[in-house]
DSSP file (Angstrom, degrees, kcal/mol; ACC not computed):
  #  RESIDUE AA STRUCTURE BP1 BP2  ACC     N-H-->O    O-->H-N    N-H-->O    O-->H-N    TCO  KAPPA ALPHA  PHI   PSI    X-CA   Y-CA   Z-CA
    1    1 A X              0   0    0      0, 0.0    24,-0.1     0, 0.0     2,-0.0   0.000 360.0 360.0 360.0 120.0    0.0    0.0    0.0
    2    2 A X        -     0   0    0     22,-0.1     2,-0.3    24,-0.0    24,-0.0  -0.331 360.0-179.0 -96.1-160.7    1.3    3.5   -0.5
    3    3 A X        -     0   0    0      2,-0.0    22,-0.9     1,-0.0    23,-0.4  -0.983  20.3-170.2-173.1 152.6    0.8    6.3    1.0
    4    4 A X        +     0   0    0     -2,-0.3     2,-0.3    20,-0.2    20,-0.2  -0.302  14.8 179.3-155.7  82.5    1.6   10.2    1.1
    5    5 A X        +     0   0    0     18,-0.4    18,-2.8     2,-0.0     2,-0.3  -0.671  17.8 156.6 -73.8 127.9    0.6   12.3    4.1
    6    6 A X  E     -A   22   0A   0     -2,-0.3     2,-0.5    16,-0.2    16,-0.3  -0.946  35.3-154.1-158.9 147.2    1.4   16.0    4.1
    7    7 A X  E     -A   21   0A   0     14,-1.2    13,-1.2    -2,-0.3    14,-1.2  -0.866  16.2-170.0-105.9 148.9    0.9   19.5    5.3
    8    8 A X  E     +A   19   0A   0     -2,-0.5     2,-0.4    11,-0.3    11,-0.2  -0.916  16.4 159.6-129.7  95.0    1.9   22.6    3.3
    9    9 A X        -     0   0    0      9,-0.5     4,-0.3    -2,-0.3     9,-0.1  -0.980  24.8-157.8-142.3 126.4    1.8   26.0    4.7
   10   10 A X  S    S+     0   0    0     -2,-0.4     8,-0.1     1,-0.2     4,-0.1   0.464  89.6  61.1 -84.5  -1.3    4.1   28.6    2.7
   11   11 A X  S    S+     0   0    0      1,-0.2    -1,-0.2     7,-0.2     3,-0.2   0.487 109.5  42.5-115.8  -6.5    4.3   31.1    5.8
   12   12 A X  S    S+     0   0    0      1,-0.4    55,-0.9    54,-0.1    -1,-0.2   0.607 132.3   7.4-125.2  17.2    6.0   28.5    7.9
   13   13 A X        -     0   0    0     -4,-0.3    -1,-0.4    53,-0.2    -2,-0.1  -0.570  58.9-177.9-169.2 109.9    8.5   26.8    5.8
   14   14 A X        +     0   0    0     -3,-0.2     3,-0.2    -2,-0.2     2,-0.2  -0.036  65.3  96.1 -90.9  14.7    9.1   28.5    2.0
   15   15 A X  S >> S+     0   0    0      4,-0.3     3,-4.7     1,-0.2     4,-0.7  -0.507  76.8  24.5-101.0-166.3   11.4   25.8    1.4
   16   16 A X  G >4 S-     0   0    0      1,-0.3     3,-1.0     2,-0.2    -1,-0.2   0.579 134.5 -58.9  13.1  62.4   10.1   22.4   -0.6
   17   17 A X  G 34 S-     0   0    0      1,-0.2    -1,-0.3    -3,-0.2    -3,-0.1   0.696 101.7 -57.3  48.8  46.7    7.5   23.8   -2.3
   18   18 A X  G <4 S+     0   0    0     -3,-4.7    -9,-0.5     1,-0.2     2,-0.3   0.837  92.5 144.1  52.6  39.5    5.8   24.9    1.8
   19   19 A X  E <<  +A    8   0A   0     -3,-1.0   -11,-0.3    -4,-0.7    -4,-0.3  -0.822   9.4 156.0 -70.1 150.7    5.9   21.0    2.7
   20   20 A X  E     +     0   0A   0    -13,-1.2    15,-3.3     1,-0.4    16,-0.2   0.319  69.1  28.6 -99.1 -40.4    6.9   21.7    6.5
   21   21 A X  E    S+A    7   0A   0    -14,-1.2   -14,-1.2    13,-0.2    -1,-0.4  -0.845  74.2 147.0-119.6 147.9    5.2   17.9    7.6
   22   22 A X  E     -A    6   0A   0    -16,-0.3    11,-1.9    -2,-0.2     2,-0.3  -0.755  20.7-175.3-153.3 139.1    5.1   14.8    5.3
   23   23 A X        +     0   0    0    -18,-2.8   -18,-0.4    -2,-0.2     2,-0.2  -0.860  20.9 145.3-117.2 172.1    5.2   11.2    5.7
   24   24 A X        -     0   0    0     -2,-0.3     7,-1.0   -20,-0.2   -20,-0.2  -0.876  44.4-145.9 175.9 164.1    5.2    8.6    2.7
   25   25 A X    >   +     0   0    0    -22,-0.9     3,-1.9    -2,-0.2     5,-0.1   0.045  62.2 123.1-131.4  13.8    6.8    5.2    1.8
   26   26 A X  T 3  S+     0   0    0    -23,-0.4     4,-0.1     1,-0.3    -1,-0.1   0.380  72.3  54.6 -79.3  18.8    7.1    6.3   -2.4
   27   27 A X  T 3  S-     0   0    0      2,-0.3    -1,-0.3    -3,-0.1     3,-0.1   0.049 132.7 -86.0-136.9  22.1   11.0    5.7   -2.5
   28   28 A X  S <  S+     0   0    0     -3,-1.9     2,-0.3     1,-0.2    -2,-0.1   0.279 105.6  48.7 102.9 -19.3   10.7    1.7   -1.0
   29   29 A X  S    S-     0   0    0     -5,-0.1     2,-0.3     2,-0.0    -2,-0.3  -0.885  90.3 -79.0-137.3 179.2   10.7    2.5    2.7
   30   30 A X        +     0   0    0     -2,-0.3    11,-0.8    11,-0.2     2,-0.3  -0.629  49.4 160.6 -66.7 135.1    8.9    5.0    5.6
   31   31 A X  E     -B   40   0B   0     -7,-1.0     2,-0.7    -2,-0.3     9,-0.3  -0.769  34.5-148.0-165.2 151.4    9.7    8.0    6.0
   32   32 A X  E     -B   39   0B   0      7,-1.3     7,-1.4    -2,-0.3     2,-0.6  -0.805  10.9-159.8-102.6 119.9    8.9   11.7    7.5
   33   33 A X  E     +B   38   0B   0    -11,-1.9     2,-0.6    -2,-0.7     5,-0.2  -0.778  14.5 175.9 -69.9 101.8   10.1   15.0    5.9
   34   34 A X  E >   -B   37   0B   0      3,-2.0     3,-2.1    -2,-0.6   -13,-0.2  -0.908  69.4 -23.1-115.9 116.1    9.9   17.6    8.5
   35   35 A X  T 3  S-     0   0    0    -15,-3.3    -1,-0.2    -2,-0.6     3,-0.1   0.720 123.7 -40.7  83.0   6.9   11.4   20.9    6.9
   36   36 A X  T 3  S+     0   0    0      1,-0.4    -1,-0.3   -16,-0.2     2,-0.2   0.194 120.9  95.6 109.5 -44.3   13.6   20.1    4.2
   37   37 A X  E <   -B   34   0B   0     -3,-2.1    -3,-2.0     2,-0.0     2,-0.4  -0.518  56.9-152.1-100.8 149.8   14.9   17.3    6.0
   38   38 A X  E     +B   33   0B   0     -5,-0.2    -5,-0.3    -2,-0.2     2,-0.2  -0.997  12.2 174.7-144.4 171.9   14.2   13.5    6.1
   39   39 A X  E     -B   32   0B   0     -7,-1.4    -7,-1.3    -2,-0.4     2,-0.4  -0.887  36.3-106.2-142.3 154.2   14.4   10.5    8.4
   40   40 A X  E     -B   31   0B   0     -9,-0.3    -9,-0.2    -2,-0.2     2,-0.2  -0.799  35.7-160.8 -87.8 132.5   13.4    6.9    8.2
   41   41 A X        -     0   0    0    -11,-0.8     2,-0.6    -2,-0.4   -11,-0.2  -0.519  22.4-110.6-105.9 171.6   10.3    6.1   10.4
   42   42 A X        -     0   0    0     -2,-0.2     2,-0.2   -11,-0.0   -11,-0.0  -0.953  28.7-144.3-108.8 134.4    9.2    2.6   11.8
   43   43 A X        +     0   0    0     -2,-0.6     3,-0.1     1,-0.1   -13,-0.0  -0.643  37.5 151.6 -82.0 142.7    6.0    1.5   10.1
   44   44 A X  S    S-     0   0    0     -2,-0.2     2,-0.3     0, 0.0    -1,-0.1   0.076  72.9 -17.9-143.5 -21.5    3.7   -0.5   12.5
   45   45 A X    >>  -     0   0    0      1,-0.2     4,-2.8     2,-0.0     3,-1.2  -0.700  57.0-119.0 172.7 124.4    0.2    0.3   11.1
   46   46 A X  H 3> S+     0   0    0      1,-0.3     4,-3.1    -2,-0.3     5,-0.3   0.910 113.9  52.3 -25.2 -72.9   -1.5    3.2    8.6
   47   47 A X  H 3> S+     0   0    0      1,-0.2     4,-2.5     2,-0.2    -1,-0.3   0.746 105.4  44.6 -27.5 -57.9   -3.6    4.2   11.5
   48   48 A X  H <> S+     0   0    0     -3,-1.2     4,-2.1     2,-0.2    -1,-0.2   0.798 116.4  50.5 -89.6 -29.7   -1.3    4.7   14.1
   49   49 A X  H >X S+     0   0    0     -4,-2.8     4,-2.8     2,-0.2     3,-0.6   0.993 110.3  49.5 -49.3 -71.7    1.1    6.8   11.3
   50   50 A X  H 3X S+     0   0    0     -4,-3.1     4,-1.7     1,-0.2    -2,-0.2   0.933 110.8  56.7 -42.2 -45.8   -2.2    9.1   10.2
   51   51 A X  H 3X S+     0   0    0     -4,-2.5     4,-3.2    -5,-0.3    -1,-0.2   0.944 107.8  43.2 -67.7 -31.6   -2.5    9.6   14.2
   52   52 A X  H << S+     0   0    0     -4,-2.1     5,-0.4    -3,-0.6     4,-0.3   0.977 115.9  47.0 -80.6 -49.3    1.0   11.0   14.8
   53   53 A X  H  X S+     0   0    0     -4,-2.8     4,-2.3     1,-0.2    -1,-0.2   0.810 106.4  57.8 -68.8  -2.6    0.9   13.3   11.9
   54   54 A X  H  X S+     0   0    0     -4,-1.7     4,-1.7    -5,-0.4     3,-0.5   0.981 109.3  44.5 -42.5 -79.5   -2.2   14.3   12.9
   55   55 A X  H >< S+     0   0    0     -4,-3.2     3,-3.9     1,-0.3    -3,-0.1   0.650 111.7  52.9 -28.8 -94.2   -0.7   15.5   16.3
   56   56 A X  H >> S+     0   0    0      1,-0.4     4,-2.7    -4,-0.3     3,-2.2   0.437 104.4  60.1 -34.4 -45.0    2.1   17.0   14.7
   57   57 A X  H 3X S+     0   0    0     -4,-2.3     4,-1.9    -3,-0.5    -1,-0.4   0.873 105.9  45.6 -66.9 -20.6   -0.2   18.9   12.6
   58   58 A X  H << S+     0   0    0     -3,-3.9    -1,-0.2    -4,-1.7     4,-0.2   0.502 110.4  44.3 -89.8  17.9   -1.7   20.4   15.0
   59   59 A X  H X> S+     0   0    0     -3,-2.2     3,-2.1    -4,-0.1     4,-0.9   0.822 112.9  59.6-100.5 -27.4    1.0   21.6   17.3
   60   60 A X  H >< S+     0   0    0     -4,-2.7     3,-0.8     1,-0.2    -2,-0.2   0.831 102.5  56.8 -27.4 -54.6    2.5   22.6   14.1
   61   61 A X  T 3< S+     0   0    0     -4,-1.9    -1,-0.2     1,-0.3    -3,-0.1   0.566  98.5  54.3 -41.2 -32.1   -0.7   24.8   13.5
   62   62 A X  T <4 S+     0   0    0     -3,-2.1     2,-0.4    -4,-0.2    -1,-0.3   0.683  88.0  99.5-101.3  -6.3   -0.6   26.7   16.2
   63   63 A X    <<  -     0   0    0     -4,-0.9     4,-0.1    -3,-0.8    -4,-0.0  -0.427  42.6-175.0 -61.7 119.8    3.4   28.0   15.5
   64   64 A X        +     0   0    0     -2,-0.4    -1,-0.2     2,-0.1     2,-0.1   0.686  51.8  91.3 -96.2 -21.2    3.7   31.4   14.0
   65   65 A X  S    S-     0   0    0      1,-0.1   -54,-0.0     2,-0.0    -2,-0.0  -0.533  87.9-103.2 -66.7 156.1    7.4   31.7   13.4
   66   66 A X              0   0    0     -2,-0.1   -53,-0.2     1,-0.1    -1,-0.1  -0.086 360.0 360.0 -56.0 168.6    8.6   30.6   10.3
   67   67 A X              0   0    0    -55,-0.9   -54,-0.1    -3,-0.1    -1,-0.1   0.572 360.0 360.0-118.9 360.0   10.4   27.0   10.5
């Protein structure tokens, strides 16, 4: 299954076309792109992925400096 979760806001990250949050598995493994940056995540279940980038979007949401 693939997958591509992401938030996009241009007033808090103007890099990578305003991704600040994304996860997605389209290059063979997991992984989260916070900023420009990525990391390999551990996969355990769709669900429990969609719940943390949930969180994350919302403490993300409430930041007003750029990132």
């Amino acid at each position: 299954m693939k997958y591509n979760l992401a938030f996009i806001n241009h007033v808090l990250c103007a890099r990578d076309n305003g991704r600040v949050l994304g996860y997605d598995n389209n290059h063979g493994d997991h992984h989260r792109h916070f900023a420009s940056t990525e990391e390999k995540v551990a996969f355990i279940r769709y669900e429990k992925l969609l719940e943390r980038f949930l969180k994350e979007v919302r403490e993300l949401r409430q930041k007003r400096e750029p990132i």
